[in-house]
N, C-alpha and C positions, 0 to 999 in steps of 0.2 A: 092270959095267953096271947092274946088278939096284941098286947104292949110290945111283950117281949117277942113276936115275929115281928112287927116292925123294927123295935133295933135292930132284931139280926138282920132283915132288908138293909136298913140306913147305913151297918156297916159293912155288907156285902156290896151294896153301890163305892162305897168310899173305896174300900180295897182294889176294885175293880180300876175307879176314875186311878189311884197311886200307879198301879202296876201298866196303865194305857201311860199313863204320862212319862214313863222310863224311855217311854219309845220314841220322846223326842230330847234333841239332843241336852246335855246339860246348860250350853250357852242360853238356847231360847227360850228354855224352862226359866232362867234366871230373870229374860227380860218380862215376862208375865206378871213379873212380880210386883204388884201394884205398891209402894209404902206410905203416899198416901191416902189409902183407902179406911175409910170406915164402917166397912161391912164384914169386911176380913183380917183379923190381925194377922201381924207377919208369920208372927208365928203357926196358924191358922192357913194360909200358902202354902208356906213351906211344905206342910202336914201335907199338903193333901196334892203337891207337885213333886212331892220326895226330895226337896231340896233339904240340904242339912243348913239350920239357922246361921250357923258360924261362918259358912261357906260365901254369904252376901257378904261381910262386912271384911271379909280376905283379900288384902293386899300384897302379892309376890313382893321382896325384898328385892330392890335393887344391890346386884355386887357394884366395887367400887371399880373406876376404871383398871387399877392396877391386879386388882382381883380376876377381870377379866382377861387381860393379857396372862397371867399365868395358868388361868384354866384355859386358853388357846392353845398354850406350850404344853401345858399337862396334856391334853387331847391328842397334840399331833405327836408327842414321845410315845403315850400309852399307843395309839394307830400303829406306830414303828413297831412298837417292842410291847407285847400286854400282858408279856412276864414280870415289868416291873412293878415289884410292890412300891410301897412309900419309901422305904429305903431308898432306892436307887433312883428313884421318882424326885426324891428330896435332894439327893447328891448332883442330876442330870439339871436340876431347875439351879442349884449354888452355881454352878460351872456355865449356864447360860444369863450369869449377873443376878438370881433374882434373891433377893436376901430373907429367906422365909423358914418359918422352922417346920420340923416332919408335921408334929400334931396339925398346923394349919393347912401341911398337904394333906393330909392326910381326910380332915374334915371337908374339904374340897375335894377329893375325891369321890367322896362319898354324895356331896352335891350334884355331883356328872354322872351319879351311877356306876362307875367304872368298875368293873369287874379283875382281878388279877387273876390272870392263870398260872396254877401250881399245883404241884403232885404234893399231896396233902396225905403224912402219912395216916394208917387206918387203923387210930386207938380208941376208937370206940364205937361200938357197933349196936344200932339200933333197932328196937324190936317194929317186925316186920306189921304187925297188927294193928300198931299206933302211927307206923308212916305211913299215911294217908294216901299218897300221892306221888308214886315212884317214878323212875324213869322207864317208858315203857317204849321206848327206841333202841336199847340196843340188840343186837341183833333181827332187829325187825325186818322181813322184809317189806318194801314200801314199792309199791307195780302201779301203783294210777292216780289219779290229780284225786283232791281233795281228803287221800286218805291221809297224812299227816301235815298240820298248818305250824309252822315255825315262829314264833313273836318275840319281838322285845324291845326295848326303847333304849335309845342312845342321844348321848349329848351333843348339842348342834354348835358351834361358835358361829356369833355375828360380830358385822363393823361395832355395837355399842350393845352388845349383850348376847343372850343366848336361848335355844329353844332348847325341845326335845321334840327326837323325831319316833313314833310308833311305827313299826314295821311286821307285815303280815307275810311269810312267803310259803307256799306251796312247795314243801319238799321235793316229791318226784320230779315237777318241774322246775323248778326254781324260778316259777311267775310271782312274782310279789303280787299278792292278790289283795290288798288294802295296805292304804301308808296314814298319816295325820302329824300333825305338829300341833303342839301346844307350849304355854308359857310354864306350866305344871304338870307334875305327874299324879293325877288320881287315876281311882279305879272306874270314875264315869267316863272319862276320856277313852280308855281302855274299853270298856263293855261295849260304848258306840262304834269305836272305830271296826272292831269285831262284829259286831251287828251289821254295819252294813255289806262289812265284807261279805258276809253270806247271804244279804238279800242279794246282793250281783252275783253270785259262785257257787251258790250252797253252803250246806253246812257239811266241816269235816267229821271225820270220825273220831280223831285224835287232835288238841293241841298242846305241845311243849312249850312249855315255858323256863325261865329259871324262876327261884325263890323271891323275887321281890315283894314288894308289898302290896302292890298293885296289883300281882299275880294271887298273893294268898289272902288278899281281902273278900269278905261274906260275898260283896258286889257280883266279883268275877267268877268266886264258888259256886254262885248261885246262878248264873244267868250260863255258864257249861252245862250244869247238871238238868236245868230246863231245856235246854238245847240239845238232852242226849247227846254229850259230848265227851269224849273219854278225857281226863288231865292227867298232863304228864308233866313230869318238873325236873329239872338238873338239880345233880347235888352243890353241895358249896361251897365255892370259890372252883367249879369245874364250868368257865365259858365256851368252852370247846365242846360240850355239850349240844349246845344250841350252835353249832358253826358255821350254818348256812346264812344264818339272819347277822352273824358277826361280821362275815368275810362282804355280806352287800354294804355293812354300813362304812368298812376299810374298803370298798369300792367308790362310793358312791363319797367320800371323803376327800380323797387321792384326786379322783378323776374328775370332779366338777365345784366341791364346798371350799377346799383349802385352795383350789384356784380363782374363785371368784368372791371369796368370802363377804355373801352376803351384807348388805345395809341392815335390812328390816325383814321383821317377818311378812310379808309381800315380797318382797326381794326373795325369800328364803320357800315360800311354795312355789316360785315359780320353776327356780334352780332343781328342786325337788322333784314338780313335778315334766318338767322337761328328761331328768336322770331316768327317773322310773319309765316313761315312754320309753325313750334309749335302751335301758333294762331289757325290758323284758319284749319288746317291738323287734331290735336291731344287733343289742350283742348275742353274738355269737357263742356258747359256753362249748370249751373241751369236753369236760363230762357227760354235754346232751350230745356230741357226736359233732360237733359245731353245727348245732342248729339252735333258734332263739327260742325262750322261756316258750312265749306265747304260741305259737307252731304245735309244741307239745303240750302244753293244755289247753288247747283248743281243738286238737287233735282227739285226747283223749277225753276233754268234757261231748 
């Protein structure tokens, strides 16, 4: 008896050390990581930092230059127009010289995340008890800061490559209350950048999202549902759904990235985070009565 409450101790301390060490970011969990140590195997870390094994030895693939100039042109068409599928994505890139076929747009699209907007007819319709996780915005109404938080990630162009930018906004107001860049899109990037959002703001009651994968990984299911957090999710290939986190990043594009298109990622938070100041500090929005994001929630926090 006296054996077996000690494992259950030993791995009630363990669960305990995994689930504190989520709470620091994924970067500095990874520098922790001793390889060569002889007290702990790698594997052995990993376990007990929550880092996934395969994750240390993960190098992003560099695109090629020419690769990159297309996914700039693909980014600033799609900004213009985010009706275009690959079709016309494919036909828009032949006619600005670049000699590339749909499937390779196509897979670069997909690289950038890019969402097409389209009225998608409705031939199949599914049972309401297995979709998990509906859209629980429409018709809603939305009267005070933190009750619904907007997210999603979009693709950055630099001088010699490219990021992704994470984007948090507060509906009612439309304060961007948490932003982040990374080289990748996982779901720890994601869980962080939302964690802190709410140690500085609270926590919402609601957050939307679209379908990605980032969105429907265990990660992010699980750390809403600990956080008493309602999920809500757009349907597919419907970006206008999520419209307020679309229309900042064709803001924040237009108005500061394609005019100065960053060097490096240093170059690329600072632009960032100079924008967001401006944002939510200084522009004035129609819809708040032209008064700025942060005025009204900080009004109403």
């Amino acid at each position: 008896g006296r054996t077996f409450q000690t494992n259950r101790s030993v791995k009630g301390r363990k669960r305990l050390a995994q689930k504190k060490s989520t709470m620091i970011p994924m970067d500095q969990r990874k520098n922790l990581i001793e390889k060569e140590s002889r007290e702990l195997s790698l594997c052995k870390q990993c376990e007990l930092l929550n880092i996934s094994r395969s994750s240390l030895y993960y190098t992003p693939s560099v695109a090629s230059s020419l690769e990159l100039e297309i996914m700039r042109n693909i980014d600033f068409l799609y900004t213009e127009d985010p009706t275009r599928g690959t079709r016309r994505m494919y036909q828009a890139l032949k006619r600005l010289g670049f000699n590339i076929g749909r499937y390779k747009v196509r897979s670069l699209m997909r690289l950038m995340r890019i969402k097409t907007i389209y009225c998608k007819p409705r031939t199949t319709f599914c049972d309401p008890a297995k979709y998990k996780y509906p859209y629980l915005l429409r018709n809603l109404p939305i009267n005070e800061t933190n009750h619904v938080w907007a997210i999603d990630i979009s693709y950055i162009p630099l001088k010699k490559g490219y990021m992704y930018l994470f984007a948090i906004i507060d509906i009612y107001s439309r304060y961007l209350v948490g932003w982040s860049l990374s080289n990748t899109m996982t779901a720890e990037w994601v869980v962080n950048t939302i964690s802190d959002a709410i140690l500085r703001h609270g926590s919402p009651k609601i957050i939307n999202s679209d379908q990605g994968s980032q969105f429907t990984s265990e990660e992010y299911i699980s750390f809403l549902k600990d956080q008493d957090i309602q999920i809500s999710m757009d349907g597919k290939g419907r970006a206008t759904d999520n419209s307020f986190v679309e229309r900042f990043f064709r803001t924040i594009k237009y108005d500061k990235i394609y005019l100065e298109l960053p060097e490096n990622g240093t170059d690329l938070h600072r632009c960032c985070s100079e924008f967001v100041n401006f944002y939510n500090n200084l522009r004035e929005h129609s819809s708040l009565d032209y008064t700025t994001p942060a005025k009204i929630f900080n009004k109403a926090a």
